[in-house]
C-alpha positions as CSV (number, residue, x, y, z in Angstrom):
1,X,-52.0,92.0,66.3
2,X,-52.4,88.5,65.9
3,X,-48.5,86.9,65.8
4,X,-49.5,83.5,64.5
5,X,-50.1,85.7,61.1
6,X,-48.5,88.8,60.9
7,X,-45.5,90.7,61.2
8,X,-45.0,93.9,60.5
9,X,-47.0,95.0,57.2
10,X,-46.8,91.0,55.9
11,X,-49.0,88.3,56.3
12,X,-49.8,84.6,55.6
13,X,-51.6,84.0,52.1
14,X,-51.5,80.2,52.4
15,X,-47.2,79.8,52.6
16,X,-46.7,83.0,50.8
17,X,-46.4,86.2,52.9
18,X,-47.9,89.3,51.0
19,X,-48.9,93.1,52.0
20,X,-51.5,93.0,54.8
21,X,-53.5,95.3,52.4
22,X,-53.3,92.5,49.4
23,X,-54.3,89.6,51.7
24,X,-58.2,90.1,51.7
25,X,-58.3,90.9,47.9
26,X,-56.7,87.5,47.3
27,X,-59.0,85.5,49.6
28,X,-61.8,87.3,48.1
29,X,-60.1,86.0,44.4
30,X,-60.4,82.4,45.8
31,X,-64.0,82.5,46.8
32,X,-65.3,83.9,43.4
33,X,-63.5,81.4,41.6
34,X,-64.9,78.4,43.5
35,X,-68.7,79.9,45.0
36,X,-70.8,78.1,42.2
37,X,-69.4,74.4,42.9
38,X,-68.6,75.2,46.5
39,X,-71.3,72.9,47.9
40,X,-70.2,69.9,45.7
41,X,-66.5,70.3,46.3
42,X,-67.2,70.5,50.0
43,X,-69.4,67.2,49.5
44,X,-66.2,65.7,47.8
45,X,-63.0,67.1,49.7
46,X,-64.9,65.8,53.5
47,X,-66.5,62.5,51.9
48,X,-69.7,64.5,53.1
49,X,-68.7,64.3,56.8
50,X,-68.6,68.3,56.7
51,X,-71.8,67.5,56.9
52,X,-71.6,66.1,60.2
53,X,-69.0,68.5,61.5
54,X,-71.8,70.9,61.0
55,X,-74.3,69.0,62.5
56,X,-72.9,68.7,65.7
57,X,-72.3,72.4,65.9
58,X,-75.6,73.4,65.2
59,X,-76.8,70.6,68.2
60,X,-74.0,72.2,70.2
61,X,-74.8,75.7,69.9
62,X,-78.0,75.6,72.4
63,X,-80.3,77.8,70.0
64,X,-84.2,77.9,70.6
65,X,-86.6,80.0,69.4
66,X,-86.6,83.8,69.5
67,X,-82.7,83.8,69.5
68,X,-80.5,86.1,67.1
69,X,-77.9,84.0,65.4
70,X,-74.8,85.4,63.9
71,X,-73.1,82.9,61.0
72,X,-70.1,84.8,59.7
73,X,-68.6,83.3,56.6
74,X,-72.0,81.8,56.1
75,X,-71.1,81.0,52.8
76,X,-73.6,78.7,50.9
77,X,-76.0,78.9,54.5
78,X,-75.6,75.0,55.9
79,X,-75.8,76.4,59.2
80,X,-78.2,79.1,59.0
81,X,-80.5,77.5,56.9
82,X,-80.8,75.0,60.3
83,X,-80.8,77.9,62.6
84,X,-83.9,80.0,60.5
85,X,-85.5,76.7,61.6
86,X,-84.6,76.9,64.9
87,X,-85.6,80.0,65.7
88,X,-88.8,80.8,64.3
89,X,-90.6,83.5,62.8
90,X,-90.1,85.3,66.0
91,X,-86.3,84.8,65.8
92,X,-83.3,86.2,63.5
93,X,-80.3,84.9,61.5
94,X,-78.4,87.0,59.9
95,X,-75.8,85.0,57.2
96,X,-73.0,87.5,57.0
97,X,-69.9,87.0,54.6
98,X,-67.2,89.1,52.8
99,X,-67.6,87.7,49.6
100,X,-70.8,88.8,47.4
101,X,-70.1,85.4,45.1
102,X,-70.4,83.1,48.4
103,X,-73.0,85.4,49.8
104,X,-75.0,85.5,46.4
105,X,-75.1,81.5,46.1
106,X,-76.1,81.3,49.7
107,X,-79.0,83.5,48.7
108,X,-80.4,81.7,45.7
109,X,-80.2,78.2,47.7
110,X,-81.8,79.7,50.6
111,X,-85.0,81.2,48.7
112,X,-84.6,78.3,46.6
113,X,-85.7,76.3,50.1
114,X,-88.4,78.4,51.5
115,X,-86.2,80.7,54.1
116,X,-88.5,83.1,54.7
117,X,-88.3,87.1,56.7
118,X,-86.1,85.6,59.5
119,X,-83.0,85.6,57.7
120,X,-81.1,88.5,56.5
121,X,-78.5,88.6,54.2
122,X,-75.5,90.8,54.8
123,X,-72.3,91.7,52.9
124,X,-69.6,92.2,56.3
125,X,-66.0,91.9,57.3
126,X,-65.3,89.8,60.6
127,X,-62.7,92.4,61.6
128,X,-65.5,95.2,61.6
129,X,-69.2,93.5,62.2
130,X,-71.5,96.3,61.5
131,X,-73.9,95.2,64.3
132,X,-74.7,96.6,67.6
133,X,-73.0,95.6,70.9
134,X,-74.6,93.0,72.9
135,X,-77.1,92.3,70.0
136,X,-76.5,88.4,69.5
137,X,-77.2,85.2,71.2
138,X,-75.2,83.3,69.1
139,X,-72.4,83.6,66.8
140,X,-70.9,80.8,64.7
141,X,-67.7,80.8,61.8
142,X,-68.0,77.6,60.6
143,X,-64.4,77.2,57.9
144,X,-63.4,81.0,57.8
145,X,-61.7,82.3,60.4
146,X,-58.1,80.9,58.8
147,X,-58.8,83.1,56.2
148,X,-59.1,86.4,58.4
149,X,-56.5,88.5,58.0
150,X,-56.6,89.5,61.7
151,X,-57.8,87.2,63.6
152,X,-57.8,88.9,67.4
153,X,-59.2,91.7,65.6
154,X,-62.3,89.7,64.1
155,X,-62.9,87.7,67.6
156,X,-62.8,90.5,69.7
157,X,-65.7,92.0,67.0
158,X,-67.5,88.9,67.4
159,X,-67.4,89.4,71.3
160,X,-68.5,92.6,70.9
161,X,-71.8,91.8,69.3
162,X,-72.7,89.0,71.6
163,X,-74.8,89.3,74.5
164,X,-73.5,88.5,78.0
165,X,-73.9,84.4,78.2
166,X,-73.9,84.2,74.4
167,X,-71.8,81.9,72.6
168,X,-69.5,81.9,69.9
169,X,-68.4,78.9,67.9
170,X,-65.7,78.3,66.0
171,X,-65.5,74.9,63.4
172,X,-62.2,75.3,61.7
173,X,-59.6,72.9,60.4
174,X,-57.2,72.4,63.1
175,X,-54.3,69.9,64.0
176,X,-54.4,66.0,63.7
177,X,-53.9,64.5,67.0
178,X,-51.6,61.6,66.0
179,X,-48.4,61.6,63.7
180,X,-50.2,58.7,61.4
181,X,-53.1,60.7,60.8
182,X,-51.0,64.2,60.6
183,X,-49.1,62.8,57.5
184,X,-52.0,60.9,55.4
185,X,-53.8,64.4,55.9
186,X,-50.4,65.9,53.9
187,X,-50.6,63.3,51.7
188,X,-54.7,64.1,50.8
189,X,-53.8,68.0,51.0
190,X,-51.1,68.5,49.0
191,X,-51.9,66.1,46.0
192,X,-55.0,65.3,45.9
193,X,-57.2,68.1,47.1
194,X,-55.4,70.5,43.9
195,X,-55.6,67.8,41.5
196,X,-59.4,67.6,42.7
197,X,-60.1,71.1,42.3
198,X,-58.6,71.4,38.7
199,X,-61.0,68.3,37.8
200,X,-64.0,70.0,39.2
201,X,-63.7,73.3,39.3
202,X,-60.7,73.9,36.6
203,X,-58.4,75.8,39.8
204,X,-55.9,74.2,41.4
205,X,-54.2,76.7,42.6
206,X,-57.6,78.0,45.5
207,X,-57.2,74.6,46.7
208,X,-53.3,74.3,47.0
209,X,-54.3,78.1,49.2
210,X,-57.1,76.3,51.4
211,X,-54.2,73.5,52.4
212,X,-51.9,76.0,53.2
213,X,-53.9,78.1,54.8
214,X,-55.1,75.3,56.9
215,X,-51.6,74.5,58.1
216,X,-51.2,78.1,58.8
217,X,-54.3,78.5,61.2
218,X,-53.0,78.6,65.0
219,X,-53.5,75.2,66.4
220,X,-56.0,74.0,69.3
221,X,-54.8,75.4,72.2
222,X,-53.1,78.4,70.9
223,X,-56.5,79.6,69.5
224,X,-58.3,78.7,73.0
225,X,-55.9,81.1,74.2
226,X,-57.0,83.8,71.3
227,X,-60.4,83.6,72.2
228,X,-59.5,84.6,76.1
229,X,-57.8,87.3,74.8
230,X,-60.8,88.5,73.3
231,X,-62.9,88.5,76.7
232,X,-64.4,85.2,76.4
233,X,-64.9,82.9,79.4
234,X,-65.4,79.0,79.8
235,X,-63.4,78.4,76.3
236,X,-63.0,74.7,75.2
237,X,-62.7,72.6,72.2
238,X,-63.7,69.5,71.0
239,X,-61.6,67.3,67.9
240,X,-63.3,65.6,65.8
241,X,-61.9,63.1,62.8
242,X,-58.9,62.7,65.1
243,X,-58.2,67.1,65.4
244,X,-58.8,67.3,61.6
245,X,-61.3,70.1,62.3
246,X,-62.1,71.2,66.0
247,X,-65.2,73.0,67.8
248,X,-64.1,75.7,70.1
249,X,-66.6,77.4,71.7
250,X,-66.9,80.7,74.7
251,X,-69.1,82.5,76.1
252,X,-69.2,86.1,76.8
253,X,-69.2,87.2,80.6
């Protein structure tokens, strides 16, 4: 059980502590509400440097061709639309995501683009991947892992399904490095970020979750530590925008 977000039968929906049971309905409730202009908010919340973020995991990651790739919360496909390139026609990626709204958008852009047979498409919980052990090369969450419910649970899945010497990558929002930083990110969170999603998207209230939720997610080194809980070896993290968002990364033994 992870103790950064549960106790007991409770856990963290954004400051609010609900039912365990309750938390992935309301997450899922979130992501419908905001799948068709996900893309665009993401564009305006980051200034486009998710877009970056992104960029350097995917040149991070180490895939080449033939590889199995694993993106869980795939969302709208950023990453695996890069990794289908990556690997070839003699590869795999398999987007995988909870929601059927995200998952659903993610397909229509990605035929929209020309990804052809080497992608699959699947409907999956991170606490219960529905893949065999030892199956992937790679596996990345790239902005979803805060919104697990259990979060031990889900990495030691992910290390299930990775080969021995494949690697899983984390990009999450994490904690700013300097106080100066730390409290203009408040300031951006808390007022401008809801009043942004009622202008765009007519919901405040999904974007006043996704800053909580943010401050709820266990910090740098406390999710290194997760992921050795889970088996992996070699784990590290890189900040980037001064620890706005960080990279972690292991590898399974």
């Amino acid at each position: 059980m992870n103790t950064q977000d549960r106790s007991e039968n409770k856990t963290h929906f954004g400051y609010e502590q609900v039912e365990v049971t309750d938390k992935e309905k309301r997450v899922a409730e979130v992501f419908h509400s905001v799948a068709a202009k996900y893309d665009l908010m993401n564009d305006l919340m980051s200034f486009g440097v998710h877009r970056l973020w992104k960029a350097f995991t995917i040149e991070y990651s180490g895939v080449r061709k033939g590889q199995r790739v694993l993106d869980i919360a795939g969302g709208t496909g950023d990453l695996t639309l890069k990794f289908s390139r990556l690997v070839g026609a003699e590869g795999q990626v398999v987007l995988a995501d909870i929601n059927d709204s995200m998952l659903k958008v993610g397909r229509d852009k990605l035929q929209d683009r020309g990804v052809g047979a080497n992608v699959r498409f699947v409907q999956a919980n991170a606490e219960a991947l529905p893949f065999p052990d030892n199956y992937f090369d790679c596996i990345t969450i790239a902005f979803g892992l805060r919104n697990v419910t259990d979060k031990d649970k889900a990495l030691a899945s992910m290390a299930r399904v990775l080969k021995p010497g494949g690697r899983l990558l984390v990009l999450e929002f994490s904690k700013p490095a300097s106080p100066l930083i730390s409290k203009a990110y408040d300031t951006y969170s808390f007022s401008l970020l809801p009043a942004m999603g009622k202008l765009v998207v007519d919901d405040a209230d999904s974007y006043r979750y996704l800053a909580e939720s943010i401050r709820m997610h266990p910090d740098q080194e406390t999710l290194k530590g997760m992921m050795e809980n889970a088996g992996l070896v070699r784990c590290k993290y890189h900040n980037m925008t001064g620890g706005v968002v960080a990279l972690h990364k292991g590898i399974k033994p």
